[in-house]
N, C-alpha and C positions, 0 to 999 in steps of 0.2 A: 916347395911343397907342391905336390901334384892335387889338380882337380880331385881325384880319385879319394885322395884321401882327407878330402872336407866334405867331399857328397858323396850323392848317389841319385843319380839319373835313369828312372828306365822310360826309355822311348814304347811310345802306343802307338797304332793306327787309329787313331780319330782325330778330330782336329782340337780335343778337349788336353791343357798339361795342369794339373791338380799341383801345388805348390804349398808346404807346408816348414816354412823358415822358421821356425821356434819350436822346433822338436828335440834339438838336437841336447845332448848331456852332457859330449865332454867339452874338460879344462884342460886344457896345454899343462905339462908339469913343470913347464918355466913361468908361467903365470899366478901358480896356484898360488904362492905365499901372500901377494897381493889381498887374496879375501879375505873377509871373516870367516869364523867357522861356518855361521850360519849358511852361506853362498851352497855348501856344499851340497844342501838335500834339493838345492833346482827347482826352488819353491815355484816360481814364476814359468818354469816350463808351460808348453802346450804338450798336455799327460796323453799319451796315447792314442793320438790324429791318426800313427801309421795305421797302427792298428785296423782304428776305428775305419779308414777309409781304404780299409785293404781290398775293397773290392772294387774299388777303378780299375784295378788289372783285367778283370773283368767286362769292364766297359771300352778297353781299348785305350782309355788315358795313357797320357805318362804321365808320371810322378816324379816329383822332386824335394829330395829327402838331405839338410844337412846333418853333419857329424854333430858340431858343436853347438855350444847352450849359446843362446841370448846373451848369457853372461859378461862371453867373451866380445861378442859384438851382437847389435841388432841386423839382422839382415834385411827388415821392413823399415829401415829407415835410410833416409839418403846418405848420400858419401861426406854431405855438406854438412851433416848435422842439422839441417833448420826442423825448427819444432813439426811435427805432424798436424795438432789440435792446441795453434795459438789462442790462450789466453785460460788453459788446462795444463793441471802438470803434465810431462811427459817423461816418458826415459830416455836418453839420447843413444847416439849411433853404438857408443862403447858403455852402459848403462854404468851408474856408479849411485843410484838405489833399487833398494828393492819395489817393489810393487805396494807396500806400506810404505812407501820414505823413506827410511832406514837407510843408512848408509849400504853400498855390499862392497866395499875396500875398507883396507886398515887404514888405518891413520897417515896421509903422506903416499900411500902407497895404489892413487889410483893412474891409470894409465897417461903418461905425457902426451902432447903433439906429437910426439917421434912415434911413440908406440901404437897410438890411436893409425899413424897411418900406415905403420907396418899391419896390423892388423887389421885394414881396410882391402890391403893390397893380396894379402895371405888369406883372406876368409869372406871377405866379403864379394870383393871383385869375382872370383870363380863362381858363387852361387849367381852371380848379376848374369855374365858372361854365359854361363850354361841354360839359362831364362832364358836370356833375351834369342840363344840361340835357336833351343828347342820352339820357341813361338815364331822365328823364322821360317825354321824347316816346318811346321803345322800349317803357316798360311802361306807357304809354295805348295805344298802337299794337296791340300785342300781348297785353297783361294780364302780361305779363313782363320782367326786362332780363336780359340775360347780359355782363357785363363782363372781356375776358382782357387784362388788365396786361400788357404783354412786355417783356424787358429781356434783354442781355447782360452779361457780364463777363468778365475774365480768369479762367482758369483757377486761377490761385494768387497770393495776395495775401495773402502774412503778416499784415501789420494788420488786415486784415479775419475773417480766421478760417486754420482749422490746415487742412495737405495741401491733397491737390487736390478740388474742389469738384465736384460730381458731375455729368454732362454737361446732365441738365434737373432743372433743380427745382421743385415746383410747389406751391403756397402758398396756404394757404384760411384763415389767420389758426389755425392749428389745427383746423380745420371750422367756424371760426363766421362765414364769410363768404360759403357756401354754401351750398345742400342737401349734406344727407347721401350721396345717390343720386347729386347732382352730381360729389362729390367721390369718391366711389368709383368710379364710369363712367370719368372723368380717369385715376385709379389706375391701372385695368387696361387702358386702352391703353401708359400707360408701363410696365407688371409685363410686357405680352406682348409689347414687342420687343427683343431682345436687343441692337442696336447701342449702344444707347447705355444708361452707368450713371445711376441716378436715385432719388429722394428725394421724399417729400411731407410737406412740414411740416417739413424740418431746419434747417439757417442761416438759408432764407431764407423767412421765413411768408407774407409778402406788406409791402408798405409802408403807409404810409398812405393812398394809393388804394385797395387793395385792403380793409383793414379799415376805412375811412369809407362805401366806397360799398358795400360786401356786407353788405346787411342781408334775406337770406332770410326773414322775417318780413313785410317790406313788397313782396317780391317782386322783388327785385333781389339777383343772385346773380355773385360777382367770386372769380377765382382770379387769381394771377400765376404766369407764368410766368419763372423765371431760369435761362437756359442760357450755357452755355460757351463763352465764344470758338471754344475748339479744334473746337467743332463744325462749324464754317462757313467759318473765315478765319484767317490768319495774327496770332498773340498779337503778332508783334512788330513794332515800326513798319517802313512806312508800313500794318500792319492791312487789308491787301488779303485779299478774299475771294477766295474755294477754291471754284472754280464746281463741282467735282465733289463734296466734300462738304457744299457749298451742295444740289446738286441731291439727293443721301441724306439731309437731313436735312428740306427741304420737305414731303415725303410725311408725316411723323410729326406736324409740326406741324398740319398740314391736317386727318388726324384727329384731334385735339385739338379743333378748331375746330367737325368735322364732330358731333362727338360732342357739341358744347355746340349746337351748333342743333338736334341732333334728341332733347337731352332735355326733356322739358317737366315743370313742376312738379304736382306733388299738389295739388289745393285741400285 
């Protein structure tokens, strides 16, 4: 199977690549009998990132966009499987529940060893592979890379953690996936606007994207960002966006973005 046809890559001129691993929809039709019904409306998606951050094109980013759902693999988690957030539930590298618990295989029918790494090798490795390379070519380019993870989720999801989850959250592995200065710049655009509540460094630190590829040492610098459904679009199916506060929440994320292009590091 070609790159081509699990992603889609487009190279920017800045040294910023925007990275959005949980977008993607489709199921393999050799996989599909595997799920329950349920599996099929993609509850657990991240609804409409491209969308929402279709104006990095704009800013000179590249973008990085897979084909397929989470379902089939997580691509924010490592190859090895080890938990993200020990001592929390989590969903593993080939997820086998939903974001409630729930199972999302039939009985008997979730993926073996064999297939877990076929589908490490087929889906996962390319999006690894196409990261790691594009953050190459950014910090030869540039002498820097700037890496911003994005993701959505529901607002409240018992299994996953307690109450409601704060509207943006932003994640530097605890500060060890950025500069310091990086991640404080980040801070005080989120401390100075009042719409929205928010958090750095709480539930969600960043995934394995984020602390594999943020290594501020070698000059590659990665935060995630995890915001709220409710901030954009309807929590409940069919998950349609909210073009009005689609259009209030744009602004905020763009300085985010703006704010990582125009910091540049200390030698």
């Amino acid at each position: 199977m070609s790159d081509a046809a699990v992603l889609t890559l487009q190279r920017g001129s800045t040294p910023l690549l925007v990275s959005l691993p949980h977008v993607g929809t489709a199921l393999p039709g050799d996989q599909r009998w595997r799920y329950v019904g349920r599996a099929f409306d993609l509850e657990d998606t991240d609804w409409h990132l491209e969308a929402l951050y279709g104006f990095v094109r704009d800013l000179g980013a590249s973008l990085l966009v897979p084909r397929y759902s989470r379902y089939l693999i997580d691509l924010n988690r490592p190859s090895g499987n080890a938990p993200m957030y020990p001592g929390a539930n989590n969903t593993e590298l080939c997820p086998t529940r939903f974001f409630s618990g729930d199972a999302l295989y039939r009985e008997g029918a979730a993926p073996d060893a064999a297939e877990i790494e076929r589908r490490t090798a087929h889906y996962w490795q390319p999006y690894h592979d196409a990261l790691a390379g594009e953050l190459g070519r950014l910090r030869q380019a540039h002498g820097h890379a700037l890496l911003f993870d994005a993701h959505s989720i529901r607002s409240v999801l018992p299994w996953l953690f307690t109450g409601k989850l704060p509207d943006l959250n932003l994640g530097s592995a605890g500060g060890a996936s950025c500069a310091p200065g990086l991640r404080d710049a980040l801070a005080t655009v989120l401390a100075a606007q009042g719409a929205y509540t928010h958090v750095v460094d709480g539930r969600f630190k960043g995934g394995y994207i984020t602390r594999h590829y943020g290594r501020p040492a070698d000059r590659v610098h990665a935060v995630q960002l995890e915001m709220c459904w409710s901030c954009y679009m309807d929590e409940a199916p069919p998950f349609v966006v909210d073009a009005a506060r689609a259009a209030r929440l744009q602004p905020r994320l763009r300085q985010l973005l703006d704010t990582l292009l125009q910091w540049r590091p200390h030698d």
